[in-house]
Every structure is written in structure tokens, then in C-alpha cells.
C-alpha positions as CSV (number, residue, x, y, z in Angstrom):
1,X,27.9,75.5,4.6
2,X,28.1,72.1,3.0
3,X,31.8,70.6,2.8
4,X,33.0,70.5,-1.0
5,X,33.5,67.1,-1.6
6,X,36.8,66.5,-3.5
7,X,38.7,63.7,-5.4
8,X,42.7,64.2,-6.4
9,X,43.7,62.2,-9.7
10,X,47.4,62.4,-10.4
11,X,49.9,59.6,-10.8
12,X,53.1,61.2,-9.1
13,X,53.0,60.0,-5.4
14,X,54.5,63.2,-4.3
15,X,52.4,65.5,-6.4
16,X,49.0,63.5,-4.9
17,X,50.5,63.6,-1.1
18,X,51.2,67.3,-1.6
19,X,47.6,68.3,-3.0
20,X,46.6,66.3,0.7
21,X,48.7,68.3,2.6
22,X,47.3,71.8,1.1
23,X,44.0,70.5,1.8
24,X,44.7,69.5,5.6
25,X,42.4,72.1,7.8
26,X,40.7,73.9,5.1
27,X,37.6,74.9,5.8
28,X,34.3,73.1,4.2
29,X,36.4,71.5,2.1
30,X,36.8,67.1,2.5
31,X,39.0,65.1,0.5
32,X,36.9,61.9,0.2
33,X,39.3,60.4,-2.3
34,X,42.6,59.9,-4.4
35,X,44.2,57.4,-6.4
36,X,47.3,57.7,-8.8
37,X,45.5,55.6,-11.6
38,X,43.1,57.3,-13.4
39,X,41.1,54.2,-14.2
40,X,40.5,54.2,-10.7
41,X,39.9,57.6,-10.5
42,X,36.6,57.1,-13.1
43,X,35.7,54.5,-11.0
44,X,35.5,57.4,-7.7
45,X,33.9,59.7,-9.3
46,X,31.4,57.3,-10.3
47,X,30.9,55.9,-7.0
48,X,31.9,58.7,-4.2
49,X,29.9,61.5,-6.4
50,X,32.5,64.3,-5.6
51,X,31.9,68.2,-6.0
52,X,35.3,68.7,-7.1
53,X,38.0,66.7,-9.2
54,X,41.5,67.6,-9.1
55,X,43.1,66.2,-12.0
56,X,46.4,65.9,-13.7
57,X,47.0,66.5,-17.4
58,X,49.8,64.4,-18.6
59,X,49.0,60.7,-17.3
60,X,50.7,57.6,-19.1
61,X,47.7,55.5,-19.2
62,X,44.7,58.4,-19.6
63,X,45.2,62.1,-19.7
64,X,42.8,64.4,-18.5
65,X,41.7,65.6,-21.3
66,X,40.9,61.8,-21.9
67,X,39.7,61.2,-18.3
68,X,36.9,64.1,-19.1
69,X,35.9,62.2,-22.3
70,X,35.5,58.8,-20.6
71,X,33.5,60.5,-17.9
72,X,30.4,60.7,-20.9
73,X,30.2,56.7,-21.0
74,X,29.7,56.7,-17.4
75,X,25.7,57.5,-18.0
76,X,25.1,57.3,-14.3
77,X,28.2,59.4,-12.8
78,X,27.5,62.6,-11.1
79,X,29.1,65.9,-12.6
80,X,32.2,67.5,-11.0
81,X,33.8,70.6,-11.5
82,X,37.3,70.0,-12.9
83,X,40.8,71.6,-12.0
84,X,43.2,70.8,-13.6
85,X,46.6,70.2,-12.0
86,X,49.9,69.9,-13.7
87,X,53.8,70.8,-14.4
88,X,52.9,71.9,-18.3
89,X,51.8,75.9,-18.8
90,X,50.8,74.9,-22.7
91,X,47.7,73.0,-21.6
92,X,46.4,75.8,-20.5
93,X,44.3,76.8,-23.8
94,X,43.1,74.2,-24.2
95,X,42.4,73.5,-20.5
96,X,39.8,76.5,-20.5
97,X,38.9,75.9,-24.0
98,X,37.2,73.1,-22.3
99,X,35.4,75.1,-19.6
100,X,37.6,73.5,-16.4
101,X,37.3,75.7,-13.3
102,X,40.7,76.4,-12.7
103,X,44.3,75.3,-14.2
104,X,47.3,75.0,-11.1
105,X,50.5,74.8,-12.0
106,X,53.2,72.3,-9.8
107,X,54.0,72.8,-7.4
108,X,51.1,73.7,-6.3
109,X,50.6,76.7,-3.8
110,X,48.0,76.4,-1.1
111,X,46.7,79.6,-1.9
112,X,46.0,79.1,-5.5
113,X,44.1,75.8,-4.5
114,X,41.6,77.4,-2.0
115,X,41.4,80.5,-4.6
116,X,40.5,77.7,-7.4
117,X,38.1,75.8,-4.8
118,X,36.4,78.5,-3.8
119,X,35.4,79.1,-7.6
120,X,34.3,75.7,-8.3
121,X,31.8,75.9,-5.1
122,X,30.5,79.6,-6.3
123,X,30.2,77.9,-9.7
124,X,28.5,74.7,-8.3
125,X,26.0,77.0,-6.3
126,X,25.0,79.5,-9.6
127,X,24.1,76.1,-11.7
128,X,21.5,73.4,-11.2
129,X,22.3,69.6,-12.2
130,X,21.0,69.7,-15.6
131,X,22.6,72.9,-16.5
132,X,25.9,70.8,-15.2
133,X,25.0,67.7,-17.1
134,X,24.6,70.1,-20.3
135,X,27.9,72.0,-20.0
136,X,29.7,68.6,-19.7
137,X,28.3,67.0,-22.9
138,X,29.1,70.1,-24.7
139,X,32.9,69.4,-23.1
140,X,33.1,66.2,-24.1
141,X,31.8,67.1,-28.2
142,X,34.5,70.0,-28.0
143,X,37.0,67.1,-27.4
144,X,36.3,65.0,-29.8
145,X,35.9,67.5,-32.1
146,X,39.5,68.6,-31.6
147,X,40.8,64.9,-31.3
148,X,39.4,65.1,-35.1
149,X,40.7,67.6,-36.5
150,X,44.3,67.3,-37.2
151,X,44.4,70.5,-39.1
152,X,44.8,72.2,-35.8
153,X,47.1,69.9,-34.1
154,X,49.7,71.0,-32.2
155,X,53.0,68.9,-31.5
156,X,55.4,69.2,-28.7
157,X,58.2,71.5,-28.7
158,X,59.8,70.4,-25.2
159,X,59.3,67.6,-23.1
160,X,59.6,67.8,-19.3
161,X,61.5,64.9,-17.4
162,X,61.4,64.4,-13.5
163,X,65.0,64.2,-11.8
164,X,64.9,64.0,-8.2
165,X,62.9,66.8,-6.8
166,X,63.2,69.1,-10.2
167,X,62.1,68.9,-13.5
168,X,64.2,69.6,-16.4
169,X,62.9,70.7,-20.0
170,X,64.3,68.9,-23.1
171,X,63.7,70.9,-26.7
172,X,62.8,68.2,-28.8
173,X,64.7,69.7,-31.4
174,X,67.6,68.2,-29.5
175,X,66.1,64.3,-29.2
176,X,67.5,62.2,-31.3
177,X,66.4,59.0,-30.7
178,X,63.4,57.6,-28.2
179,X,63.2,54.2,-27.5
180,X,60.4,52.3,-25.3
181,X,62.0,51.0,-21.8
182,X,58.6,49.4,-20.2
183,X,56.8,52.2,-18.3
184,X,59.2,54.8,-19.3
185,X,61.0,56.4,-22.9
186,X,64.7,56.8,-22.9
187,X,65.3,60.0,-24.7
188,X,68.8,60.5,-26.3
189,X,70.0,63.3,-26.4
190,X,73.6,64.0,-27.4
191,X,75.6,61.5,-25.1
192,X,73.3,61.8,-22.4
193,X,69.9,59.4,-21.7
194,X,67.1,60.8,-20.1
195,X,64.1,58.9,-18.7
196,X,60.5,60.5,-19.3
197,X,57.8,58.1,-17.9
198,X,55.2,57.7,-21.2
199,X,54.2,55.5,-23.7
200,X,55.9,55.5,-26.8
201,X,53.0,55.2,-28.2
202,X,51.6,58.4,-26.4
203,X,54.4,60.2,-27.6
204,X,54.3,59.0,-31.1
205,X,50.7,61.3,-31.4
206,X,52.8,64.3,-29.7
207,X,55.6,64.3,-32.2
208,X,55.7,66.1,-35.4
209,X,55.7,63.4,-38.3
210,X,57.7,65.8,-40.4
211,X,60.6,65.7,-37.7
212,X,60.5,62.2,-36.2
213,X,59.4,58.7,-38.2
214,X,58.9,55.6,-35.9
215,X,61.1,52.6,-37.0
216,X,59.7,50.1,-34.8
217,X,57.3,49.5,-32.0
218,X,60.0,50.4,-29.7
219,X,61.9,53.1,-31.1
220,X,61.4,56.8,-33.0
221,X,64.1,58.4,-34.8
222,X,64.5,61.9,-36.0
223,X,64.3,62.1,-39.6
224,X,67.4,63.9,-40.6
225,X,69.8,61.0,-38.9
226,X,68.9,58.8,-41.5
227,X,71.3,58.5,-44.0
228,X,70.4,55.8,-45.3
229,X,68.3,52.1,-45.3
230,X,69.9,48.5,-45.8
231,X,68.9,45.2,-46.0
232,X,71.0,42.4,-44.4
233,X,71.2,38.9,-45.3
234,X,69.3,38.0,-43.0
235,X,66.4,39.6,-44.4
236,X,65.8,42.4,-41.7
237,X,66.1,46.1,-42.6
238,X,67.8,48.4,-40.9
239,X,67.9,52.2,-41.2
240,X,71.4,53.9,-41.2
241,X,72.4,56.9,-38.8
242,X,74.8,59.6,-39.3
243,X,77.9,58.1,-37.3
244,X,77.1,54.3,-38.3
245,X,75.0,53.5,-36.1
246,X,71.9,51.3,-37.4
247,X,68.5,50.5,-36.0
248,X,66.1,47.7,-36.7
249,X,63.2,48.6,-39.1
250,X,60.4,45.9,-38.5
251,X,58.2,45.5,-41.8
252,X,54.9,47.4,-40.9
253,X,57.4,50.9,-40.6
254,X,59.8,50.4,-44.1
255,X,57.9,52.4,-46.2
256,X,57.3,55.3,-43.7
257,X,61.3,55.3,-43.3
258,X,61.7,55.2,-46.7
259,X,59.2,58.0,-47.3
260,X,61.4,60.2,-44.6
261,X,64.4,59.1,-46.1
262,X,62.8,60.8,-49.9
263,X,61.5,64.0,-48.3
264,X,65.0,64.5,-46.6
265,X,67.1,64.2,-49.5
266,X,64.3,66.3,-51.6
267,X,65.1,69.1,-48.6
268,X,68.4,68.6,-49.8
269,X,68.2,69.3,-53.2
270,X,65.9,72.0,-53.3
């Protein structure tokens, strides 16, 4: 039997050195590549032609979902099954909505891994390369289909932070404030400050407009803190939180703030 050629994609160190270890002595199975940074990670599968990609989800520079998309500009990369790896259970619809072989969940269990190898080689063996090709294309349209239609967008109701050796879930309900801090967001929540490594940028997509408005390139507030918006002397605006405390407003987010502002105090009244 003809060793499945694999590639691991995930930007956690750990989470890439333990998807190593599970595959250490399996049989027919090589791992011919990983790399934490999924640019890199197009550039594997386009040069080490693997049978298998195991991919994480939530990356800060290009999510999986994202990673599969790119994969169609690459007119000359081979085909891989995908299996998605990650610490998130709600990507799971959407995971097999876009015909991956398997979805793990982390930490991931050596078991489950063979189990979900296993069905990408039986899957590889029952379809040709065209038929491959095919089934990828029609992934990639399905993506950008849904990346279209904001009808049926779905925004985060929890976010999941790394401390140590555990993750810890944050209801986004209870954010108040999230404020860019280079590679990483600092999420505010209560008294406490919580570091999620993102893009504020990223996140900004993931948040529901009608809860949180984005006051500057930096920063996102939750709506119904502001209580109000004021303009110093200086000429820069500010919006007002409950408590006091104010926050720059640059120019190219006033209106948005003041729109949030208007629907909160129509809530109000109604």
C-alpha cells in the first residue's frame, strides 16, 4: 500500500507538534510537511503535492475556509483531501457543507486522526483526479457563494482565548470593548483583560453590527456603552461610555457611531 502523503497547517506550535506526535509510527501514513503559516502552507501543497491536508480553521492571517479558496488560483496545485482541525465545534456545518473529509476537534485524539485518515485514503482510492479537480471547484463556488450572501451570516456568540494549556470561552455578550494590541485583541471584559490572538479586522466581520460599532482602526465598542459623542477643542471626537470613560472616534467611523448612538436611544424609546 502507498504511504498517504500528508501536510499539517496550523499556527499553534503545540497544536502542529501534537498532530506530529499522533502521526509518529502509523502505518502508510508520511508526514512530508508542516508549517504554522498558512501562506506557506499553499506554497506545500503546491510544491510537495500531498494526499492529505490537515488544516486549522481559525488562523489570524488565512482561515481554512480561506486557505481552500486560495487553493483555486493555484491552477497547477494538486488536489488534497481536507481535514479540518480545530478548538471550535460551530465550524462544523459549514466544515461538511464544504465536502472536507473529516472535522477533529483539539485536542486531538490519535484514534479519531487514523479513523479520519483512513477515510480520506478510501475516498482518494473511489475518485479519479478529474473527479477530484471537479469536487474542489464546486467547493471553492460554494464559498464564495456564502462569503456573498450576508443574508445568512452568522456572527459569533463566544470567542475562545488560549491561557496556558486551556482554553477559556468568553460570551461576547459580556465584551465590552476590543482593542487591537499588534498580533493579538485585548478583550475587556468587566475588570478583567483577555488576550485572543486575531486581527481586529478579522473580528470586526465576526461581530454582529447591531451589537458592536468600530470607533477606530484599533478599537470596537459595544453599542449600548455609548452614551454619548463629543467634540473637543481640539477638533477630535470622542464617543462617551457609561462610567465616563471616552474613546477616540477617528473621522472615517463618526457617522457609524452616531448611527449606533440613534438606534440605541430609538430602543429606548420604543
Amino acid at each position: 500500500m502507498t504511504a498517504l502523503r500528508v501536510i499539517a497547517i496550523d499556527d499553534e506550535p503545540l497544536a502542529l507538534r501534537r498532530l506530529e506526535w499522533c502521526l509518529q509510527d502509523v502505518p502508510d501514513v508520511a508526514l512530508v510537511g508542516k508549517t504554522g503559516n498558512p501562506q506557506r502552507g499553499l506554497e506545500l501543497i503546491r510544491t510537495l503535492a500531498p494526499d492529505v491536508v490537515l488544516l486549522d480553521v481559525e488562523m489570524p492571517e488565512l482561515s481554512g475556509f480561506e486557505l481552500i479558496d486560495a487553493l483555486g488560483t493555484l491552477e497547477d496545485a494538486p488536489m488534497p483531501e481536507i481535514v479540518f482541525v480545530t478548538a471550535f465545534d460551530h465550524f462544523a456545518v459549514k466544515a461538511f457543507a464544504v465536502s472536507v473529509v473529516d472535522y477533529l476537534l483539539k485536542p486531538v485524539e490519535r484514534n479519531r486522526l487514523i479513523e479520519a485518515l483512513e477515510r480520506a485514503r478510501i475516498r482518494r482510492e473511489l475518485r479519479d483526479a478529474h473527479a477530484r479537480v471537479q469536487e474542489l471547484r464546486e467547493i471553492i463556488d460554494n464559498l464564495r457563494i456564502d462569503r456573498r450572501s450576508d443574508s445568512q451570516k452568522r456572527y459569533e456568540t463566544e470567542l475562545w482565548i488560549r491561557e496556558g494549556d486551556a482554553r477559556v470561552r468568553v460570551p461576547v455578550e459580556m465584551i465590552e470593548r476590543l482593542e487591537a494590541d499588534g498580533d493579538y485583541v485585548r478583550l475587556h471584559v468587566g475588570q478583567r483583560v483577555r488576550l485572543l490572538r486575531a486581527r481586529l479586522g478579522d473580528l470586526a466581520e465576526r461581530l454582529d453590527p447591531a451589537r458592536f460599532v468600530r470607533v477606530h482602526r484599533s478599537e470596537i465598542v459595544r453599542h449600548d456603552l455609548i452614551s454619548a459623542i463629543r467634540r473637543h477643542e481640539s477638533g477630535r471626537t470622542f464617543a462617551v461610555l457609561a462610567g465616563g470613560r471616552e474613546v477616540p472616534v477617528s473621522r472615517r467611523y463618526v457617522s457609524r457611531v452616531a448611527h449606533a448612538l440613534r438606534f440605541r436611544k430609538q430602543q429606548h424609546s420604543a
